[in-house]
C-alpha positions as CSV (number, residue, x, y, z in Angstrom):
1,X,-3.4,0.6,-15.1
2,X,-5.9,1.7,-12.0
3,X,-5.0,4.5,-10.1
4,X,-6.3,5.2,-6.7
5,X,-7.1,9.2,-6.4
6,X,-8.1,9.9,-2.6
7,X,-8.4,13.8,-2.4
8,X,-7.0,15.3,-5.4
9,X,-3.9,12.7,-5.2
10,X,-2.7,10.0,-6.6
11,X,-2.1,7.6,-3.1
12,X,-1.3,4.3,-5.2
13,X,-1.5,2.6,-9.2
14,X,-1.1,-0.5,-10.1
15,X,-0.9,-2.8,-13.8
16,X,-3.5,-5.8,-13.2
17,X,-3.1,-8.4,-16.1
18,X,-6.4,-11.0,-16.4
19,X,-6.0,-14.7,-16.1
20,X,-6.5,-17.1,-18.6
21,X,-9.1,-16.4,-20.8
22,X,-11.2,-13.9,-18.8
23,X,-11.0,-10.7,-20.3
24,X,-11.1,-9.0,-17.1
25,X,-8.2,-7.7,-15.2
26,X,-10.4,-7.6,-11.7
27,X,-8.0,-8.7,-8.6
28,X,-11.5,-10.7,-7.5
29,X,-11.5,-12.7,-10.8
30,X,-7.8,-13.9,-10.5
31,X,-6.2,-11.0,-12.1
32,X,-2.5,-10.5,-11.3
33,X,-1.5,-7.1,-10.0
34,X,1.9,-5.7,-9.5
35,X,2.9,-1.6,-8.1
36,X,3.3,0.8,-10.9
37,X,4.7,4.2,-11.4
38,X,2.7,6.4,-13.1
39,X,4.0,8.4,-15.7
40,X,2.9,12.6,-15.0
41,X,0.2,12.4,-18.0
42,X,-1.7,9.2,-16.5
43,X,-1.3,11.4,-13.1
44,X,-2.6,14.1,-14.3
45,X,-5.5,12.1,-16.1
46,X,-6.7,10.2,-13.3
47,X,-6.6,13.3,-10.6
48,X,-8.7,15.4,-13.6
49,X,-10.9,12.2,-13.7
50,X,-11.8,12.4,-10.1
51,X,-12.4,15.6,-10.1
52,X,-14.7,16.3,-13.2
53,X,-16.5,13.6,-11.0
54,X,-16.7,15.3,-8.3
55,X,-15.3,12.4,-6.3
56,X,-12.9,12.6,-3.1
57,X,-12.1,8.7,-3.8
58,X,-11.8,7.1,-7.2
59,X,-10.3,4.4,-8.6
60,X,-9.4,5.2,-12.5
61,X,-8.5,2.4,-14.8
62,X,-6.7,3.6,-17.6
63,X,-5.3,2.0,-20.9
64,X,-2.1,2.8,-22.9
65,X,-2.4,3.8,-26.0
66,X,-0.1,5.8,-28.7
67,X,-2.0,8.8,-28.1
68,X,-1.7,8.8,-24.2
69,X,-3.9,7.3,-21.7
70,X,-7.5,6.3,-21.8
71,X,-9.6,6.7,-19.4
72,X,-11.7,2.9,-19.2
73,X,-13.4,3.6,-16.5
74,X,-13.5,5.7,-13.1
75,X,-15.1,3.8,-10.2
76,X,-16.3,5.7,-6.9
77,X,-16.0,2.5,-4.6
78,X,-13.1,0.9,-5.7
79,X,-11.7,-2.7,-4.4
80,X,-8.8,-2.0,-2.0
81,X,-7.1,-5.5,-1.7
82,X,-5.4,-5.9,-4.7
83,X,-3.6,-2.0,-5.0
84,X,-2.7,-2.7,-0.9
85,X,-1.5,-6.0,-2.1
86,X,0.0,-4.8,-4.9
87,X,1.3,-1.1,-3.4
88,X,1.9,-2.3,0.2
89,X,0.4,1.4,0.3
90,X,-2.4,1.8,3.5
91,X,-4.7,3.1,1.0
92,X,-7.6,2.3,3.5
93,X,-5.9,4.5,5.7
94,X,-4.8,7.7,3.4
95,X,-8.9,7.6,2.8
96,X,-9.5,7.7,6.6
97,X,-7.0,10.6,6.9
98,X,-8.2,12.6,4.0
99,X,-12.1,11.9,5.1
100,X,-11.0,12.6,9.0
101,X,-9.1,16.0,7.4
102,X,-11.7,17.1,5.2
103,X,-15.1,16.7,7.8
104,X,-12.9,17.8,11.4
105,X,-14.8,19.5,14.0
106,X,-12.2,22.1,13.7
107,X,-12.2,23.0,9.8
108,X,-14.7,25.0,8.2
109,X,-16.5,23.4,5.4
110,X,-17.6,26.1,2.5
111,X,-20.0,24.0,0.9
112,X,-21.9,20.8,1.9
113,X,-20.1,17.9,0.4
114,X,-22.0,15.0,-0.6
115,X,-20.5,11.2,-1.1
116,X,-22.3,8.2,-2.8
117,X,-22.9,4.8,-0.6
118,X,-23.4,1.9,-2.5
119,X,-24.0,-1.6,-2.1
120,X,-25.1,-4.7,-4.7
121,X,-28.6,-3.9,-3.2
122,X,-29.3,-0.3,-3.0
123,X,-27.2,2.7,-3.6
124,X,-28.4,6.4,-1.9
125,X,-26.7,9.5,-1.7
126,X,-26.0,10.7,2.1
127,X,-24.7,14.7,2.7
128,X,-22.2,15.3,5.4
């Protein structure tokens, strides 16, 4: 199950099942992904996930098991295709909101905020 977290809330989820014999549930690889709703502990999870990170946007992949959810991993760029496939949710969007809401001209910002840009070549740390 992924969960996509944009600003302390959860904005979409989604169950991806891998194809064939790849062990991978990625959309990119062929993985099949279909809407979810999340149960309030895998909620909870992901948001305290995000946060611990100290990330505005995160996608959390969790796995059921008999003692609750399992965090797999917590990614700070996530894919957006397959949840706004899956979702038919504007996630893209909800981050643009949240992003426009958080840095306006006409909020005050307590702290500087920092966000992570990464790409397959480099990754640096910008401060807004």
């Amino acid at each position: 199950v992924r969960a996509l977290v944009v600003g302390g809330e959860v904005v979409a989820s989604m169950r991806r099942k891998a194809h064939g014999s790849e062990f991978r549930s990625n959309f990119h690889l062929g993985g099949s992904v279909t809407g979810v709703d999340l149960t309030e502990e895998q909620r909870r999870i992901a948001i305290l996930s995000a946060e611990t990170l100290g990330l505005e946007v995160a996608g959390v992949d969790m796995l059921e098991s008999d003692r609750g959810p399992l965090v797999l991993e917590v990614n700070s760029s996530p894919g957006l295709e397959g949840i706004e496939g899956a979702t038919k949710v504007n996630v893209a969007g909800k981050v643009a909101e949240h992003l426009n809401d958080l840095y306006s001209s006409n909020s005050t910002i307590s702290e500087e905020r920092s966000f992570s840009v990464s790409s397959s070549e480099n990754e640096s740390e910008h401060a807004l």
